[in-house]
TORSELUM-669143 format. One line per field, with one value per residue: residue in three letters; chain; x, y, z of N, C-alpha, C in turn; residue number from 1. Coordinates in Angstrom, 1 decimal, m for minus. Example, Ala and Ser with C-alpha at 12.3 -4.5 7.8 and 13.67 -1.06 7.14 Angstrom:
<recs>
type <- (Ala:Ser);
mol <- (A:A);
n.px <- (13.2:12.8);
n.py <- (m5.7:m2.2);
n.pz <- (7.8:7.1);
ca.px <- (12.3:13.7);
ca.py <- (m4.5:m1.1);
ca.pz <- (7.8:7.1);
c.px <- (13.2:12.9);
c.py <- (m3.3:0.0);
c.pz <- (7.8:7.9);
seq <- (1:2);
</recs>
This chain:
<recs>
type <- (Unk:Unk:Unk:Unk:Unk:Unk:Unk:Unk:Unk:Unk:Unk:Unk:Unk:Unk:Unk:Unk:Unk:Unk:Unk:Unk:Unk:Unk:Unk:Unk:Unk:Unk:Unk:Unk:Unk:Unk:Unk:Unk:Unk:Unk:Unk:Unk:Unk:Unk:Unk:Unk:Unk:Unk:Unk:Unk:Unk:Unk:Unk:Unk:Unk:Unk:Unk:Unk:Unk:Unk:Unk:Unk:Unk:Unk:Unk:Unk:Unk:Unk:Unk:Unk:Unk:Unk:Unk:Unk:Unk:Unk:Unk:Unk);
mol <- (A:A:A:A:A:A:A:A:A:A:A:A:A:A:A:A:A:A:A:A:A:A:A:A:A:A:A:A:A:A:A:A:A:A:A:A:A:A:A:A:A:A:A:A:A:A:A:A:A:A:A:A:A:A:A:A:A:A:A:A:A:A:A:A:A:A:A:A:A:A:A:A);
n.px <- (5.2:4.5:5.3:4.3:1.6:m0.7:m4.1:m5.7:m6.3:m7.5:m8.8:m9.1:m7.4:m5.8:m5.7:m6.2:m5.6:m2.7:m2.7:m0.1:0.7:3.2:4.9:6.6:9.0:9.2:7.5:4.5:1.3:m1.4:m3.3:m4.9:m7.3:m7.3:m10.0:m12.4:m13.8:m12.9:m11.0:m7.9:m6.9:m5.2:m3.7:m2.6:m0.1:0.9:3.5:4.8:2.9:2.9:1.7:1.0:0.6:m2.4:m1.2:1.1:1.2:m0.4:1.6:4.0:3.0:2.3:1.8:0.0:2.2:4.6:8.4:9.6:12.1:13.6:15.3:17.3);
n.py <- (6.9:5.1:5.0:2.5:1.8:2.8:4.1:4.9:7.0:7.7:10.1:13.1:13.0:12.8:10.7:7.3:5.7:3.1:1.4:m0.5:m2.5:m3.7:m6.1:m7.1:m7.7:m7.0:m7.9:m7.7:m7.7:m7.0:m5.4:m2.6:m0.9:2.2:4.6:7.3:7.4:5.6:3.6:2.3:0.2:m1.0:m4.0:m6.6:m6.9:m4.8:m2.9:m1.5:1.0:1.7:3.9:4.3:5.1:3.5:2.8:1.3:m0.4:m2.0:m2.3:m3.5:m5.4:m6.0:m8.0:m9.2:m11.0:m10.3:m9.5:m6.9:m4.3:m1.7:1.3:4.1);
n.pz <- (2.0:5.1:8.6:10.6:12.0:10.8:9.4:6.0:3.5:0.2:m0.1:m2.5:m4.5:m7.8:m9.3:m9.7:m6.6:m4.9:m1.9:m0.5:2.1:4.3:5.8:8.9:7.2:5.2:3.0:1.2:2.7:2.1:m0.3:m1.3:m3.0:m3.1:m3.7:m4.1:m1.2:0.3:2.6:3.5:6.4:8.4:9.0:12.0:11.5:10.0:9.5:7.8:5.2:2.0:m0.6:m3.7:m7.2:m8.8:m11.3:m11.7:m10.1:m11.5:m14.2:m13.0:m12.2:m9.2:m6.5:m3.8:m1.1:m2.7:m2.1:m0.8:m1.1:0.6:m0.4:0.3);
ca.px <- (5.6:4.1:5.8:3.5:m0.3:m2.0:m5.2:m4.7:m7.7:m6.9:m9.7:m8.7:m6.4:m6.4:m5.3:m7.1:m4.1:m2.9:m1.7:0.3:0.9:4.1:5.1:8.4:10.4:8.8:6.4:3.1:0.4:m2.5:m3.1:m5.7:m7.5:m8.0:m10.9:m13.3:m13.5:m12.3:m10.4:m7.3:m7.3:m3.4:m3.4:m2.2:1.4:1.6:4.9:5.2:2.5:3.4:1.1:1.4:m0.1:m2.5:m0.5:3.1:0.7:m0.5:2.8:4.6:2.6:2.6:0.5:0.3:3.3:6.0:9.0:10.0:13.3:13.2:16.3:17.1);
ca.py <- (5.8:5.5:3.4:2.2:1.2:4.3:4.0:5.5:7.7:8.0:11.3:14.2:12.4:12.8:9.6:6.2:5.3:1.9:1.4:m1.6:m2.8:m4.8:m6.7:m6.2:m8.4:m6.2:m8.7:m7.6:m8.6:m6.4:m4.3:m2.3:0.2:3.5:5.3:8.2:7.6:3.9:3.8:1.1:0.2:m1.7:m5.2:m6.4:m7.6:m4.2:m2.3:0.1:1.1:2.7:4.4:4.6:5.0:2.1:2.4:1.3:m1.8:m3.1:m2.4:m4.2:m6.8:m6.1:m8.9:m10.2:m12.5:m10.3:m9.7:m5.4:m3.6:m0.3:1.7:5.7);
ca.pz <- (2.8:6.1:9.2:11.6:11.9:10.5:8.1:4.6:3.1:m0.3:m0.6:m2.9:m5.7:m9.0:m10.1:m9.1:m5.9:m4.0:m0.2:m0.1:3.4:4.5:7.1:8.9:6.0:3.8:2.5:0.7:3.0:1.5:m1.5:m1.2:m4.1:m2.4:m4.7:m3.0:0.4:0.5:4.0:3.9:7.6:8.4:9.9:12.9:11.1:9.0:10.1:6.9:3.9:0.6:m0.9:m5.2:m8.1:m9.8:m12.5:m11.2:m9.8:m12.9:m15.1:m12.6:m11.5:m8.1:m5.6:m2.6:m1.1:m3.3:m1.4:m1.2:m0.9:0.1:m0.6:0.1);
c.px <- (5.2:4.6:5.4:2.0:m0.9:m3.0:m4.7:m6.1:m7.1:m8.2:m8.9:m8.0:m7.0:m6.2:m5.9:m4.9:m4.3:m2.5:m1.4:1.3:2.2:4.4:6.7:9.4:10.2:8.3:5.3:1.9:m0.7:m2.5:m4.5:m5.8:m8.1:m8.6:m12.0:m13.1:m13.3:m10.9:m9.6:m6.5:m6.1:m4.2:m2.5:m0.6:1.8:2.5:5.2:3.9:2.8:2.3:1.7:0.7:m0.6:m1.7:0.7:1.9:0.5:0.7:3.4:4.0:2.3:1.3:1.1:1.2:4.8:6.7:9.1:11.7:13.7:15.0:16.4:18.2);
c.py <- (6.2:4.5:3.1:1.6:2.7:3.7:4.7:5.9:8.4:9.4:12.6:14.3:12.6:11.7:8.5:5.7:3.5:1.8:0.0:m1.7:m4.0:m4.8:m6.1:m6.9:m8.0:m7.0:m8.3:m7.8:m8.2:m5.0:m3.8:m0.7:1.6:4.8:6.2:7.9:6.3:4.3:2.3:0.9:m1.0:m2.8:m5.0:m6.4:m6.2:m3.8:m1.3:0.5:1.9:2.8:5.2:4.6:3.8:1.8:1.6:m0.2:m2.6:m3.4:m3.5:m5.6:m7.1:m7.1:m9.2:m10.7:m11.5:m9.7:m7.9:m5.2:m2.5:0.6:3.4:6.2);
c.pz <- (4.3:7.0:10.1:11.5:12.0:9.0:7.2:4.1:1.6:m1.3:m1.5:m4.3:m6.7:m10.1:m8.9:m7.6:m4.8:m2.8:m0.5:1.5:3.5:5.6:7.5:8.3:5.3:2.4:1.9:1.4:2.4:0.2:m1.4:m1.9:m3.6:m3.6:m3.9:m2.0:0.9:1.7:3.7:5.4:7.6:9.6:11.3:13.1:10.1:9.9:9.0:5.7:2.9:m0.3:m2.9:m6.3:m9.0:m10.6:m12.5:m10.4:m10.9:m13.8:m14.4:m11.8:m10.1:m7.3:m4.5:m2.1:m1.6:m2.5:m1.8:m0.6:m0.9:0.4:m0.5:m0.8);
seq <- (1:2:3:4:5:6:7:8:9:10:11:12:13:14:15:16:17:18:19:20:21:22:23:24:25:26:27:28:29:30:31:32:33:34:35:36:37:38:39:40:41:42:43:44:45:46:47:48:49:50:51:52:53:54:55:56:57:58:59:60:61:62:63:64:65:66:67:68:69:70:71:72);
</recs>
């Protein structure tokens, strides 16, 4: 989890990975598939991105618009 406007480079991994970008209600605005040297580069509205495995995208369906809740 990252909280601010930083790019996301998801080089080195061993599993295919996603940055999802959220606004400050913790909104979805972009999902973006970070594969070799694919650079996901934060809007002007991000405020946090989380960075997770494709997998935990597709199981759960994750898109665009859904609402997050992040809890410690």
């Amino acid at each position: 989890m990252l909280y601010g406007r930083l790019p996301v480079l998801g080089l080195g991994s061993r599993q295919p990975l996603v940055a999802i970008q959220l606004d400050g209600a913790l909104e979805a605005i972009r999902i973006t598939r970070l594969s070799g040297l694919r650079i996901s580069f934060p809007t002007a509205r991000t405020k946090v991105t989380v960075v997770i495995p494709e997998d935990i995208v597709r199981r759960f369906g994750l898109s665009e618009g859904d609402q997050f809740e992040l809890k410690s």
